[in-house]
N, C-alpha and C positions, 0 to 999 in steps of 0.2 A: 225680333226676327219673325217673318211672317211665314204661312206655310204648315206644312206636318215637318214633323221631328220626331227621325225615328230612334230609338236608343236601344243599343243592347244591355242586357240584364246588368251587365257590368255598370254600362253609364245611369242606368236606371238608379241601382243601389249607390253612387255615389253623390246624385240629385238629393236621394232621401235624406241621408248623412248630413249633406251640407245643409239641408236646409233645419235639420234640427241644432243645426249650429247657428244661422241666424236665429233662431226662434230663442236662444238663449239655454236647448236643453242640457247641451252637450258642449263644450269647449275642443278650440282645436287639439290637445295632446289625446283626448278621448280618442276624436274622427280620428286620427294616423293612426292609433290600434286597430278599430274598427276598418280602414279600409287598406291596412297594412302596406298605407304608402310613409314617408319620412315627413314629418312637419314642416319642411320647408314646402314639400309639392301640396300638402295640405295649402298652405296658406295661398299659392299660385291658382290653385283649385277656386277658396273662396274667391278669388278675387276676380276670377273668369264667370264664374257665375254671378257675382252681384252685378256684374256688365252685361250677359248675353244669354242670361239666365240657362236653360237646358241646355242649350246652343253652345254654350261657352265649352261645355265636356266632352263635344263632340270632339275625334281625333282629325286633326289638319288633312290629313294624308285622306280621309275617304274619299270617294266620287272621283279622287284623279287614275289615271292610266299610269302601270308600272313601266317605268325607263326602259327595263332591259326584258320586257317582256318578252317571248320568243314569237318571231309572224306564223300568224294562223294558217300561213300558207305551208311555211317549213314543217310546224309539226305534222302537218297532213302527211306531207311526203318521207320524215321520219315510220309516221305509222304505217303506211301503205309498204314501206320500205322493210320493215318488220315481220308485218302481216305475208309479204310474197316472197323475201329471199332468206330473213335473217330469223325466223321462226324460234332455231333450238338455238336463239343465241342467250345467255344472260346478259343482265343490264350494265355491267360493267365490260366483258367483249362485243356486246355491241356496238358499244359506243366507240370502242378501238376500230372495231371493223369502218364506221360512219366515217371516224377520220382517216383510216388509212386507204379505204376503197371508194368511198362518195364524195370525199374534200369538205364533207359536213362535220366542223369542230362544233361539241357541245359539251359541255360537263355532262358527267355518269350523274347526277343528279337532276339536272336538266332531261337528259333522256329519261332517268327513273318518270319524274315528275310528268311528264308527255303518255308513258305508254300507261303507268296507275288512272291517270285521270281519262282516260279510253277505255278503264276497264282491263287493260291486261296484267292481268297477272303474273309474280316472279316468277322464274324459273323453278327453284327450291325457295322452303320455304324455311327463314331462319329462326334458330333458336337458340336460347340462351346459353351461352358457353359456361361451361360446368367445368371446375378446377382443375388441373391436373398438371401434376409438376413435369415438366420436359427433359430429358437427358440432355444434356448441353452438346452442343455438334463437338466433335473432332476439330483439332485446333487448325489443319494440316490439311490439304488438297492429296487423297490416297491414300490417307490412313484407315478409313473405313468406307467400304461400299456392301446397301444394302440393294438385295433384289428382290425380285417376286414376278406371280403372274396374276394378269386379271381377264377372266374368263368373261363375256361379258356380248352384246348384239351391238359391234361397234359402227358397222355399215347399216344400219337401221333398224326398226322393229322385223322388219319385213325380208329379213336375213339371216341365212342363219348366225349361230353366234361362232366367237374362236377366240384367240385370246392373243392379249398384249404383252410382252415381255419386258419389265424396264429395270434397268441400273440402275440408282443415282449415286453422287458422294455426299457422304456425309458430311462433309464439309462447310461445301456451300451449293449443295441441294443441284447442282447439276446433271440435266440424263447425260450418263456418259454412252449408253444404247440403247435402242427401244425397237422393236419386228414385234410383227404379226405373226403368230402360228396359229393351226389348225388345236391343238390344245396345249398343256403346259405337261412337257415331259422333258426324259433324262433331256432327248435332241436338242431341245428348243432351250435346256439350260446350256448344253454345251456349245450351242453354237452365239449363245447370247456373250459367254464366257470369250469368247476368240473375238468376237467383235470388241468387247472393254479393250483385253490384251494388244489386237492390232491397236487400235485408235488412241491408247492411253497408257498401257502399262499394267500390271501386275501390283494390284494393291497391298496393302497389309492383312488387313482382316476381312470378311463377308458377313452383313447380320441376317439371316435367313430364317423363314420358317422353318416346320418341319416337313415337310413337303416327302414323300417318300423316294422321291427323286434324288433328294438331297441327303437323308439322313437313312439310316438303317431305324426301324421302330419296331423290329420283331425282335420275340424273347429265344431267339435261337440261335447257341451258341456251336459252334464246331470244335473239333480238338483241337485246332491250328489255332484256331482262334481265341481259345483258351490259354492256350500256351503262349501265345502274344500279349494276353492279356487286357484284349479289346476287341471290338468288333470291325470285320473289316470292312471297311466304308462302300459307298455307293459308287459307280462311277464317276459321277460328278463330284463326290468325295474326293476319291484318288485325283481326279484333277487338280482340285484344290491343294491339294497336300504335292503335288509334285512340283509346283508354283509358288511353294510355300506360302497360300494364302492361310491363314486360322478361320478358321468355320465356326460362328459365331451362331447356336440356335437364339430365336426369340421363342415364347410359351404365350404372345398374346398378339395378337392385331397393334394393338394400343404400345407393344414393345420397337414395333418396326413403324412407329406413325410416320413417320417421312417418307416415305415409299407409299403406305395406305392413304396418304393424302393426298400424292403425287396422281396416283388413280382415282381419287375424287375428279382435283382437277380435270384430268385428260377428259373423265366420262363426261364434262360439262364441255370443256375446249374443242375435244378432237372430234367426238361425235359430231359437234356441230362443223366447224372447216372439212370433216372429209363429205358431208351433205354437201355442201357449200360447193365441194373442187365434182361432185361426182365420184368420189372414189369408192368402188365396191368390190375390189379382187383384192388379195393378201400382196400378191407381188407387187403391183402399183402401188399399193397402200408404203410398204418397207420402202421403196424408193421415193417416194412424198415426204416421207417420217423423215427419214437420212438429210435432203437435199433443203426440207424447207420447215418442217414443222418444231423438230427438235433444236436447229439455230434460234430459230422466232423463240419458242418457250426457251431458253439459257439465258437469251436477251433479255427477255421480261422478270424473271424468277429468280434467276441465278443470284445467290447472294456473296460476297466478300468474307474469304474464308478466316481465319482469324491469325492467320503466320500465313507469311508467303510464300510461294515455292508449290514444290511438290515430291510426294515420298513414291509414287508411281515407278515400278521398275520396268524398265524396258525388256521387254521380249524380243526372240527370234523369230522369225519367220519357219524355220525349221524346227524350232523346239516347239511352239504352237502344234504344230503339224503333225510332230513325235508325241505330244502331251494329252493335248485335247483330244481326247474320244474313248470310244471302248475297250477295256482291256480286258480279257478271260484268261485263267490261269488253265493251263491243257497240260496231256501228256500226250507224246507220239507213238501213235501205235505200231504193233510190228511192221507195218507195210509203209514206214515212215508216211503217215500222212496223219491229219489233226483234222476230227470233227467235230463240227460245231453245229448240233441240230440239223442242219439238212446240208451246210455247206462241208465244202470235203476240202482241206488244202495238201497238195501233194508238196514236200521238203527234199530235195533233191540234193544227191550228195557234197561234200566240199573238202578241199583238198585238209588230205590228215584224220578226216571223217565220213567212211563210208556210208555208216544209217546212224541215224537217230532214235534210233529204234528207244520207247520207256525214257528219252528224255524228258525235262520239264518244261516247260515253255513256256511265253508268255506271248498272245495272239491279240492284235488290235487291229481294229478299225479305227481308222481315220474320218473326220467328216467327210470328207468326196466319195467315200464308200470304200474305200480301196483298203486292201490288209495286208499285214504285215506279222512273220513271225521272230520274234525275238530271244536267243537262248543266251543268256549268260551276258547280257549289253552288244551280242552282236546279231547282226542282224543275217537270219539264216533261208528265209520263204518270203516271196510277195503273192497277191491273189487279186485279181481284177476287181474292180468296185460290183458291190453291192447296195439295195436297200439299207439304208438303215433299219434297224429295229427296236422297239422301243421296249426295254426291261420289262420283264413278268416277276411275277410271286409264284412259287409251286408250292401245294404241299407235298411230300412224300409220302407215302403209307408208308403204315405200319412193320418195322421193319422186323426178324425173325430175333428173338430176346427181348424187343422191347414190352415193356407193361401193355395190356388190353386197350384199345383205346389211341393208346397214345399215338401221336402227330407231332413231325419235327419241321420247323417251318426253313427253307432254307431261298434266299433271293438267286435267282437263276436269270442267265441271260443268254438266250438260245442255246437253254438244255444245255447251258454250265454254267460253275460256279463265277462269282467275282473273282479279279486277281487279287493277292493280299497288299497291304498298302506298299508302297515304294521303298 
């Protein structure tokens, strides 16, 4: 064969071999250690070289052009395609987006393989997964649903930030809700709580942080509460309990990973589609989420629960109404009316019952704002909507008998106490 012959170190080192195999120094079972090919492709070997000498070890395949190469043209328009619309996408939604919005079908490997050899770099960057044993899902669609919030700059760097509130089932990993709020408080649990209940039902259990929202976490007990023998829960507690959900704490991120991964995702997913749609206000954001985003992710995500059916209990529309929201435990004072921090509710008489005067009551807010007062399971005052407001911490001073120093912590919500549980 005439010409240069170029060989890689590989074809180099197996030139060497063989030819100390014609030379007599070495036998073929040696060379197949040596080039840690199997004695049959040994002998294939010798036999290409004693016919085309270097030539012979050259691979068939170089100098031609690959079948399914991709045209120089499309990756152009792949990357230009990247570079101007699809920026925060990762390589595997990308590629979704290409097929679903450009009619460009390309394997996630293919795209990888386009934007790497450009120079772009992943989105994250991966690492090796390190052990960790799983709790196995729930057998059953409603037997457990875990929430949370992710605080987080979800309309861009160049916004402020606010935060996401999602459900999913444990089951098979579905958002059963997902809103935007301004942060993650009692509100934004209770009103996350009435969207699961309309749209699906009243689960079994809830795995939650500890969120102060959700759990009491002060060392202060009251005499009621001692005499009950527990503490009385948060409002979003008592909701819980009046729905007979079980309120489930987790003590670790790594305890609730289904939900903390579910916030992985979105922060790679959603970021990028609400760039993508323009969406930068919380209202538009919640009705995007509802109509288009959270179908699309069930579709993609959603896995097959392991028994069919569902343990989901149905709610009312009216018991939602009556349940969800705030409750404060009051008494009526002589001039039969109940204050609450700055609101005043006047309790007008009813037949058989002149005043109220030193009754006990139980005073709610509804989500729409509106209150209602409660004695005894009937219903005795109503008060036009208000503000919501979102639960404080007080401390007390020091009160006359106690030790020097001392401070009793008690959860207050507009300057009263919690009602006790249900």
């Amino acid at each position: 064969m005439k010409g240069k012959i170029i060989l890689s170190s590989k074809e180099l080192h197996r030139v060497r071999v063989l030819q100390h195999v014609l030379d007599g120094r070495i036998n073929l079972k040696e060379a197949a250690v040596l080039l840690q090919i199997s004695y049959r492709q040994v002998r294939r070997l010798k036999k290409r070289y004693q016919e085309d000498w270097a030539a012979g070890l050259i691979h068939g395949n170089r100098g031609r052009s690959v079948s399914h190469a991709v045209d120089p043209g499309l990756a152009e328009q792949v990357l230009k395609l990247h570079e101007q619309k699809y920026r925060l996408f990762n390589d595997t939604h990308f590629t979704e987006m290409l097929a679903e919005r450009e009619g460009i079908n390309l394997s996630r490997e293919t795209v990888r393989r386009i934007l790497r050899g450009a120079g772009k770099k992943p989105k994250r960057r991966r690492r090796p997964k390190k052990y960790h044993g799983r709790r196995p899902r729930k057998d059953q669609v409603g037997m457990m649903m875990q929430w949370d919030g992710s605080p987080h700059r979800w309309f861009g760097p160049d916004l402020p930030p606010c935060c996401l509130m999602s459900a999913i089932d444990d089951a098979d990993g579905r958002i059963l809700a997902a809103r935007f709020v301004p942060s993650e408080t009692s509100v934004a649990y209770l009103q996350l709580l009435n969207q699961v209940l309309t749209r699906h039902g009243a689960p079994l259990a809830v795995y939650q942080d500890r969120h102060t929202a959700l759990m009491r976490s002060d060392g202060h007990w009251s005499l009621e509460e001692q005499l009950h023998g527990r503490q009385f829960p948060t409002h979003v507690g008592r909701a819980l309990e009046e729905f007979s959900i079980q309120a489930i704490p987790a003590y670790s991120p790594q305890a609730k990973g289904r939900v903390e991964r579910l916030f992985g995702i979105l922060q790679d997913r959603l970021i990028a589609e609400l760039a993508l749609e323009g969406i930068t206000e919380i209202k538009e954001a919640n009705l995007w989420l509802e109509r288009v985003f959270v179908p699309s992710y069930n579709r993609r995500f959603c896995k097959k629960a392991a028994k069919a059916g569902s343990v989901f209990r149905k709610t009312t529309k009216q018991e939602r109404y009556l349940k969800i929201g705030f409750a404060y435990e009051a008494t009526v004072a002589n001039d039969n009316c109940v204050r609450l921090g700055g609101l005043s509710i006047d309790i007008p008489p009813s037949k058989g019952r002149p005043s109220w005067a030193k009754a006990k009551v139980l005073v709610r807010q509804h989500l729409d704002g509106s209150w209602t007062v409660w004695c005894r399971g009937k219903k005795i005052a109503t008060h036009p909507p208000t503000e919501l407001r979102e639960p404080v911490r007080s401390r007390n001073r020091r009160r006359k008998g106690d030790p020097r120093g001392a401070i009793s912590m008690l959860q207050v919500y507009i300057d009263s106490k919690p009602a006790p549980p249900p």
